[in-house]
C-alpha positions as a Markdown table, in Angstrom:
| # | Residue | x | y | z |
|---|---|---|---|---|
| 1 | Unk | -9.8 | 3.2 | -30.1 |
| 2 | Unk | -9.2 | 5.3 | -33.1 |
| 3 | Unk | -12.0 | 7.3 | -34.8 |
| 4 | Unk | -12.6 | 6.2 | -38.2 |
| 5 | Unk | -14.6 | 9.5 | -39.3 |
| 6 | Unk | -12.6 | 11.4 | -41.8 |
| 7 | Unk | -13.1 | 15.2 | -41.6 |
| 8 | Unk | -15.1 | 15.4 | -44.8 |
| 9 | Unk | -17.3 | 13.1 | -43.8 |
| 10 | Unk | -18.2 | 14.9 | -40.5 |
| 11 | Unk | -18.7 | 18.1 | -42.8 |
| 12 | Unk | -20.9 | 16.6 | -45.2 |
| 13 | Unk | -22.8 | 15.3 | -42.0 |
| 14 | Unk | -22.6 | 18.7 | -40.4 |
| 15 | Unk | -24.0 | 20.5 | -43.7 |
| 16 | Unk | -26.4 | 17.5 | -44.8 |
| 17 | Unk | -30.2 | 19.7 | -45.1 |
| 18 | Unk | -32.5 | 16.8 | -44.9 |
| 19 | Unk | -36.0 | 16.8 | -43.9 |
| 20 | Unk | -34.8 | 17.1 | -40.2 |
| 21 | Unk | -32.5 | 20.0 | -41.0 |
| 22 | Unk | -35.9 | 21.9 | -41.8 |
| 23 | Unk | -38.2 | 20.7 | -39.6 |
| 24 | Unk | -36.1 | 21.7 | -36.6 |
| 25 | Unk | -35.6 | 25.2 | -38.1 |
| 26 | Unk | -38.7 | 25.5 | -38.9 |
| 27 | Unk | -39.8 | 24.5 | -35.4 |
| 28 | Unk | -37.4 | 26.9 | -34.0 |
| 29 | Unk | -38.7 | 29.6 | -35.8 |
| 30 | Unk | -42.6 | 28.9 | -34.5 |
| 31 | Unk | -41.6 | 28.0 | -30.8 |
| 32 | Unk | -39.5 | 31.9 | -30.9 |
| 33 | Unk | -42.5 | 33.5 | -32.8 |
| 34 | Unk | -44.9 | 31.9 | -30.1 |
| 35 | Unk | -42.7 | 33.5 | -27.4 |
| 36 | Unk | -42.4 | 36.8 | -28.9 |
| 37 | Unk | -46.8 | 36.5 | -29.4 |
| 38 | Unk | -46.8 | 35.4 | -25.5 |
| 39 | Unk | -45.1 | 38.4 | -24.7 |
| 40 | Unk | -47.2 | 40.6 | -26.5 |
| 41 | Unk | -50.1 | 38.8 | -25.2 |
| 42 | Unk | -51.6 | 37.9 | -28.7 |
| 43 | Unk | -53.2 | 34.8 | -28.1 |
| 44 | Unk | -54.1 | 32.1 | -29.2 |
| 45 | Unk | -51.0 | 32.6 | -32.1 |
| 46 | Unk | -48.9 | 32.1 | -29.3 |
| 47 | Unk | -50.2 | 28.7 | -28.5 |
| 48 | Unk | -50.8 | 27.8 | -31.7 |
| 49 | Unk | -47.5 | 28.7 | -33.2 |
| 50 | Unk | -45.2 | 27.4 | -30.3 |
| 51 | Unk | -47.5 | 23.9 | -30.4 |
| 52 | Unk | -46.8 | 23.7 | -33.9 |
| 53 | Unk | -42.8 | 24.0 | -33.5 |
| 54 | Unk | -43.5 | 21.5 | -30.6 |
| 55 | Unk | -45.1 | 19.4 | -33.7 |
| 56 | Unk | -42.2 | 19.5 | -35.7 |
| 57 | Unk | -39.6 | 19.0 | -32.9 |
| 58 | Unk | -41.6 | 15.8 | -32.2 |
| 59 | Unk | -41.3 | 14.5 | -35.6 |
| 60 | Unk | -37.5 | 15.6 | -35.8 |
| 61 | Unk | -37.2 | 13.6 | -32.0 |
| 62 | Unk | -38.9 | 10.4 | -33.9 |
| 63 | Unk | -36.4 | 10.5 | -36.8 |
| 64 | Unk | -33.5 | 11.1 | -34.8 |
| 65 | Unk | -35.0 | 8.6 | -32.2 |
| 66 | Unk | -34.0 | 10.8 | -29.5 |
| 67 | Unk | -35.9 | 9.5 | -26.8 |
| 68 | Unk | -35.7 | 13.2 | -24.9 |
| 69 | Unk | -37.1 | 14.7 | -27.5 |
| 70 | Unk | -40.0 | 13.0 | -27.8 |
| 71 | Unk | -41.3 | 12.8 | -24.4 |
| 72 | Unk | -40.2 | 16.7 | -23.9 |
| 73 | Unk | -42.3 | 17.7 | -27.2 |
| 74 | Unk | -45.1 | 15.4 | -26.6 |
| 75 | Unk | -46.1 | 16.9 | -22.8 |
| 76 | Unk | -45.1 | 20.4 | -24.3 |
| 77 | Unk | -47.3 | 20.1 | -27.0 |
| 78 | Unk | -50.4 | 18.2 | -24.9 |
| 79 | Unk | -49.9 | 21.4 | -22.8 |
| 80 | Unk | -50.2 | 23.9 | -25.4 |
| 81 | Unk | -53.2 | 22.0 | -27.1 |
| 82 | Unk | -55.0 | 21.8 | -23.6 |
| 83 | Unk | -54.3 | 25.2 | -23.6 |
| 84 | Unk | -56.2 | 26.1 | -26.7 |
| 85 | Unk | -59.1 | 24.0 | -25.8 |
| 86 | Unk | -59.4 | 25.8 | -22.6 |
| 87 | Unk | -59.1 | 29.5 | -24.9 |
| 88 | Unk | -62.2 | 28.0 | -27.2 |
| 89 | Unk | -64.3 | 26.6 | -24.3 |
| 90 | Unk | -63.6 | 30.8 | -22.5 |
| 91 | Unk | -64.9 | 32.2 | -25.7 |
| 92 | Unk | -67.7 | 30.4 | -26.7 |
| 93 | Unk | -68.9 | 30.7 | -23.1 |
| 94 | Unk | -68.6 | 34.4 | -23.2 |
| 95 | Unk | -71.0 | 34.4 | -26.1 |
């Protein structure tokens, strides 16, 4: 079976910045700044931030309709969010 995608085409696929293009880099950049916060222990920006790139990785899975995706980002982020709630409940009991 011959492939019937021309090399420009694939380039202009390659290169095409649409709304996923920027979503996923910009979840890539909060799920690496959330890391970097975990390790110096500032929290909750580390939950916060790496939940938010789990956000956007979830809407890039639902555009792309990549079925991994999803699921992936939807327990990651459900564990980062109870995550936060558990941070808020600590705090306002230490008051």
């Amino acid at each position: 079976m011959k492939n019937n995608i021309t090399p420009s085409v694939a380039a202009k696929a390659i290169h095409a910045r649409g709304l996923s293009w920027y979503l996923k880099w910009a979840g890539t950049v909060c799920i690496l700044s959330g890391a970097a916060c975990t390790s110096f222990e500032i929290i909750p920006l580390n939950l916060i931030l790496s939940g938010t790139g789990c956000l956007f990785w979830l809407v890039v899975g639902v555009l792309w309709w990549d079925r991994a995706l999803i699921l992936l980002n939807i327990i990651v982020a459900s564990i980062y969010f109870i995550g936060l709630i558990r941070y808020f409940i600590l705090i306002t009991e230490q008051l």
